[in-house]
Each structure stands twice: as structure tokens, then as C-alpha cells.
N, C-alpha and C positions, 0 to 999 in steps of 0.2 A: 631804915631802908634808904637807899641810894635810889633814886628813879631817873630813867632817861626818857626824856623828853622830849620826842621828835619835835621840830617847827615845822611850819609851813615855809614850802622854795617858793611863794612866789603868790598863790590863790589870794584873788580878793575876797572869798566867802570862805574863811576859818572854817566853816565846818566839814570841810573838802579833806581837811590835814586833821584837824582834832576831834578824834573821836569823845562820844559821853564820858565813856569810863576815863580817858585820860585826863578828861577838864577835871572829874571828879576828885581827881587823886592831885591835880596840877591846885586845887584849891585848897589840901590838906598841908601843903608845905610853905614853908615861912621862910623858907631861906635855901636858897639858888646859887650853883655852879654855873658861870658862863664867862662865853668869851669875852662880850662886852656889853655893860650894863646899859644904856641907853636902847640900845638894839631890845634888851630882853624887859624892861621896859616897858617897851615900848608893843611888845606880843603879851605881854600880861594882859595890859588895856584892853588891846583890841580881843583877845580871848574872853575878856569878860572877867580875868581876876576881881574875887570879891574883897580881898582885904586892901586894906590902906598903902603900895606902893611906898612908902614914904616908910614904912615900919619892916620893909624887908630886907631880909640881908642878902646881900647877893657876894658873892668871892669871884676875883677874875680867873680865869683860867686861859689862856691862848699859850701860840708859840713861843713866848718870854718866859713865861710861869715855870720857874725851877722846882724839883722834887721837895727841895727844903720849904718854898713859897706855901707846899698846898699839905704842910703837917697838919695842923690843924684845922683845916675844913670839914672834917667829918664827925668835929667834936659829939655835935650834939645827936649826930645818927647813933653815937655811940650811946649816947643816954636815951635814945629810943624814939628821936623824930627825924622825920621824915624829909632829907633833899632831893632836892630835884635838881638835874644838871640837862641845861638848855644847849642844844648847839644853835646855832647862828642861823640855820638853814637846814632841812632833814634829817637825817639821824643822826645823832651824839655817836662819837666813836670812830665814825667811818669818815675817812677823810677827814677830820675833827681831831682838834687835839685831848678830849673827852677819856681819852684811854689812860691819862698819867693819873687820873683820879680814883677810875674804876679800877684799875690795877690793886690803889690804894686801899677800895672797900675788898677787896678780895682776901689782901694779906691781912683783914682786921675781923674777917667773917663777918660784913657787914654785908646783908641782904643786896645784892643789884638787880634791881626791874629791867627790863628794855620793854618799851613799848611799844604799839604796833604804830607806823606812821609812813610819810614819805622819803624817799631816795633818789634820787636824782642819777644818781649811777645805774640802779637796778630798775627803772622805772622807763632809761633809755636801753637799757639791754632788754626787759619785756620786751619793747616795740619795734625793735632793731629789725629784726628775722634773721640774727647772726647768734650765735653758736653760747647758747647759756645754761649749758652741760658746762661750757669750761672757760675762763675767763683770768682777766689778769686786770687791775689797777695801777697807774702806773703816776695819779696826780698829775702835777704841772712837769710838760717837756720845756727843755732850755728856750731861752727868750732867741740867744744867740741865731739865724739864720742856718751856718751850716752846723751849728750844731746839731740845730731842732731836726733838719733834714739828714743827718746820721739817727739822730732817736724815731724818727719814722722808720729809717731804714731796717733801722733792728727790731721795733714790733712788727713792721707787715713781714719780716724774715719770719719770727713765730708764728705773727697767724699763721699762716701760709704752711708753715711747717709740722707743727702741732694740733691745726684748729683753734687753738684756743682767741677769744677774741679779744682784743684791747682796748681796755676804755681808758682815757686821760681826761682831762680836762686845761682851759686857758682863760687867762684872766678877760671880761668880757671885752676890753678896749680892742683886743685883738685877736680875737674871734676869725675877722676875715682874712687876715695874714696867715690863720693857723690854715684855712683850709686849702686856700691856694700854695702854701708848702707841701697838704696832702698830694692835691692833684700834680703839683711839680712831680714832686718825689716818688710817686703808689703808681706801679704798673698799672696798665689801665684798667684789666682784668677784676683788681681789688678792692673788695667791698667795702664803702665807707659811707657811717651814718651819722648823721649830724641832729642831735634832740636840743632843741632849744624851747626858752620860757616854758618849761614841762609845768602843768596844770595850771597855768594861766590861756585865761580866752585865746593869748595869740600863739600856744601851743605848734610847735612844727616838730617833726620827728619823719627824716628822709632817706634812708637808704639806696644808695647808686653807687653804679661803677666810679672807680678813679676817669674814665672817660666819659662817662654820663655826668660826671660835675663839672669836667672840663668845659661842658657846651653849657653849662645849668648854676656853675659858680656864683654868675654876675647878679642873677636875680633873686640868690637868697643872700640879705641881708644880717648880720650877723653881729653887731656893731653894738655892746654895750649890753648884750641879746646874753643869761646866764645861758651857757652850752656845755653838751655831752659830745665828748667825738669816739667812736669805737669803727676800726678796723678787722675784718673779717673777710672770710674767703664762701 
């Protein structure tokens, strides 16, 4: 079997992100799909992995990882044990480069697990009070200025149009440039919610006007802060 392996975005009490069953099956595997080894690591430990660190195989997978790189990673699912593939942070796949693998078990009829965990995307669309009937992902908007403020333009164009609500995300250095583009940019009318540090103590998740952030920008801090941004009407 192939197993994926939500992490934890952020908790300091692992048992928030990792349920029993999954430690239970995260203990039956000896060798690991992930992005980057010291990272995963370094969530064994702290998870409690029982076996030796030092005797595990781990294969890298990120955005460099070519189809020809990850031929043989599944050798030995094929002879009947058990991987597990770590994303970095929440669930394997989504947003995660996780899917060039699992494609992989699929064309080999090799078993894929998903397992139950956290999301950072679906965790700020819960809390939003915007519209999770219908929704769109859109990852990182351009770094560029006027760019970034055309790729606002054209999601709150759909929300606004469709309903449907748009969630992105921004690297956390500049967090607070992202929102102050919103508020330039988003008629004031337009619902914008900002989920930051999701399941950590300092936990914030705020929905307001494009005019309510205007007056309310300054005092939330944002600054190296992992953040959710979704737009909604």
C-alpha cells in the first residue's frame, strides 16, 4: 500500500494532527516518500516513531522530482510493504507535489490510503462563513505588484460572479503586502478572510469587508504568520 500521511501545519501537541490509527500504520512502514528529509525526520521523532531513524529509507519527492526520478520508489509496495508518503505540512496531494507519485500507485494497482488529517485550505474555508458549496484554489498569486493586483481582480470578478470562493495562499514573508493589495484592489463590499497559524495557540481566522480591513489592516499582523486568504461575497 501506498499511505498518505497528513502532518501537522503547525500544533505543538501532535495529537491534535495525528490520530491513533494513523501513528499505528505510520509505525508499520520503513520507508517514506517526502519532500525533504530532515523535515520528516524530524515529525517521526516528535511522533514517537518506534524504529531506528537511521535504518529508514526515505526517496525525495518535491517540485525538481522528474517522472523518470520516482521509477522505482514503489519497488517494494510492489512486493507487499508498506509506504508512506509525508507531505511537509497537511495533506499529501493537495497543494503538494504528492500526486506525481500517487498517479504512479494507481497505473501499478498499487493500494492508496488517504488518511484522515489536517488542511489548511479546508480548515480556513470551514471558518470563513463564505460559500463551501463552491470553491476554487488558485496557490501562489504573482509576486509582481501589478500583477498580483490583476490576479485579485480576476478572482473577486468570480467570486462576485459565480459565488464560488477563492482561496490562495502567500509565502509568509509577505503576508502583509498580500493583504494590503486586497484592500487596494477588492471593492469594499467584498468579503475577505484572512486564517492564519490554523491550530496553533495563536490561531486567528477573520472575515470582513474589503472596507472593514481598510480601518483593521494595521493591527493584524501577518508577518512570517503560515496564512489562508479567501475571497467571497
Amino acid at each position: 500500500m501506498l499511505i498518505l500521511f497528513p502532518v501537522p501545519i503547525g500544533a505543538d501537541d501532535i495529537s491534535v494532527s495525528l490520530p491513533p490509527y494513523n501513528f499505528e500504520l505510520l509505525c508499520g512502514c520503513r520507508t517514506f516518500i517526502v519532500e525533504e528529509i530532515r523535515t520528516a525526520r524530524r515529525f517521526l521523532k516528535h511522533a514517537g516513531y518506534p524504529h531506528d531513524i537511521n535504518d529508514v529509507i526515505f526517496h525525495v519527492l518535491n517540485e525538481h522530482t522528474s517522472e523518470q526520478e520516482i521509477v522505482h520508489y514503489l519497488d517494494v509496495a510492489e512486493m507487499g510493504e508498506n509506504i508512506g508518503l509525508l507531505s511537509e505540512a497537511g495533506l499529501p496531494c493537495i497543494a503538494d507535489p504528492g500526486a506525481l507519485v500517487t498517479r504512479l500507485a494507481q497505473s501499478k494497482r498499487i493500494e492508496v490510503v488517504p488518511l484522515v488529517g489536517p488542511s489548511s485550505l479546508m480548515l480556513a474555508l470551514m471558518a470563513s462563513g463564505l460559500n463551501g458549496q463552491h470553491f476554487e484554489f488558485h496557490g501562489y498569486l504573482p509576486v509582481d505588484r501589478s500583477q498580483r493586483a490583476s490576479a485579485i481582480r480576476a478572482l473577486e470578478s468570480s467570486a462576485l460572479k459565480t459565488g464560488k470562493t477563492q482561496i490562495f495562499i502567500e509565502a509568509p514573508y509577505r503576508n502583509n503586502q498580500m493583504l494590503q493589495s486586497l484592500v487596494e484592489t477588492c471593492h469594499p463590499n467584498t468579503m475577505i478572510c484572512v486564517a492564519c497559524d490554523l491550530t496553533l495557540p495563536t490561531q486567528t481566522i477573520r472575515t470582513l469587508s474589503s472596507a472593514q480591513w481598510q480601518r483593521q489592516r494595521e493591527a493584524m499582523n501577518l508577518h512570517k504568520r503560515n496564512t489562508v486568504f479567501l475571497i467571497g461575497r
